[in-house]
C-alpha positions as CSV (number, residue, x, y, z in Angstrom):
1,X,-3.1,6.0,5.5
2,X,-0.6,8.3,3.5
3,X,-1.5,11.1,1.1
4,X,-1.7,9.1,-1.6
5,X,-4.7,6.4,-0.3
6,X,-6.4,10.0,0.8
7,X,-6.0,11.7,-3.1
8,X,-6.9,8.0,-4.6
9,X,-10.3,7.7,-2.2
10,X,-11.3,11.1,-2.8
11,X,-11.0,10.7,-6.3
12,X,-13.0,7.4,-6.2
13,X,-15.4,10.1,-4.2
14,X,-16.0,12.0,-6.6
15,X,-16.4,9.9,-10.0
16,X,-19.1,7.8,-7.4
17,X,-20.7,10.5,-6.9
18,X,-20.6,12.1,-10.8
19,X,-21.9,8.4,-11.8
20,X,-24.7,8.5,-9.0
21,X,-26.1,11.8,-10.6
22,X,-25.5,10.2,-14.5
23,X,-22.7,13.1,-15.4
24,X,-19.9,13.2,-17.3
25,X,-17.0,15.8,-17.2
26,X,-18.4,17.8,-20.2
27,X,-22.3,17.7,-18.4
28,X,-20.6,18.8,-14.6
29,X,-18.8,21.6,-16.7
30,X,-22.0,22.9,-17.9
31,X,-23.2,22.5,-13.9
32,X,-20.3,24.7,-12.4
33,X,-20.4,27.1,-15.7
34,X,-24.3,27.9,-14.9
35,X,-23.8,28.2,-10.8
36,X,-21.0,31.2,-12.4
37,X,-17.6,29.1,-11.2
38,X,-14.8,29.2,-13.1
39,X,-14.2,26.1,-14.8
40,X,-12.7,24.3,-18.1
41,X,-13.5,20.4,-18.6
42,X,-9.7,20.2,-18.9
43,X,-9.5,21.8,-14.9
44,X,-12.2,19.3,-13.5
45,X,-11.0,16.3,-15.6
46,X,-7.4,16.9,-13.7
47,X,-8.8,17.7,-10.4
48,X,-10.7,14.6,-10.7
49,X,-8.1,12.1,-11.7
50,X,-5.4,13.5,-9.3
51,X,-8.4,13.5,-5.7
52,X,-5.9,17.0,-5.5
53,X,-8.0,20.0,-5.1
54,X,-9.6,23.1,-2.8
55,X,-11.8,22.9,-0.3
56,X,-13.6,25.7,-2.1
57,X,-13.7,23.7,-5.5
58,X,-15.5,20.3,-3.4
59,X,-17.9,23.0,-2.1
60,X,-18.7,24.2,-5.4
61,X,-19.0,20.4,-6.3
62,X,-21.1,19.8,-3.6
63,X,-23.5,23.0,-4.8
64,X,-23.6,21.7,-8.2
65,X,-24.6,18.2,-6.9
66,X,-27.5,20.1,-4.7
67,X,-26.0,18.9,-1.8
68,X,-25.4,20.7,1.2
69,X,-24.2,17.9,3.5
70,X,-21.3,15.4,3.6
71,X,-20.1,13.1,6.2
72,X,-16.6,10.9,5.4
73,X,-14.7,8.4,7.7
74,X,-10.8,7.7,7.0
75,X,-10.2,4.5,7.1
76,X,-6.5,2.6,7.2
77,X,-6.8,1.8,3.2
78,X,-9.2,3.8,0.5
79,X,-11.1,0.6,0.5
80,X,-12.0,1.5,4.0
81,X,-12.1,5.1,3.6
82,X,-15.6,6.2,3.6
83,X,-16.3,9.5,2.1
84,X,-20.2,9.5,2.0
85,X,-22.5,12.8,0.6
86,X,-25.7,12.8,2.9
């Protein structure tokens, strides 16, 4: 698996995950922007298409999600990398 697959799964991550909880980029703006994290809808809408960002920026994901857990399993391919939020 090469940088690419990673950046491509994690991307697929996080748009699961923003679909699970029924936001858009403009509604997880408003999330980050209450918790007191930086953020522009133009920032998270770049982060999010590229799977490129911090640590500290999946954290504050994580936060706004109310999740304080995650598990994830690389697999060969992203269709068999598991990145899973518990």
């Amino acid at each position: 698996m090469n940088d690419l697959d990673i950046e491509k799964a994690i991307s697929l991550h996080v748009k699961s995950e923003m679909v699970k909880k029924g936001l858009t980029v403009n509604k997880l703006n408003e999330l980050f922007l209450a918790k007191g994290y930086d953020s522009t809808i133009d920032s998270l809408r770049g982060k999010i298409k590229r799977g490129t960002f911090s640590f500290s920026f999946y954290l504050q994901f994580l936060d706004v999600l109310g999740k304080n857990t995650m598990n994830f399993k690389l697999g060969k391919t992203p269709e068999t990398t598991d990145i899973r939020i518990l």
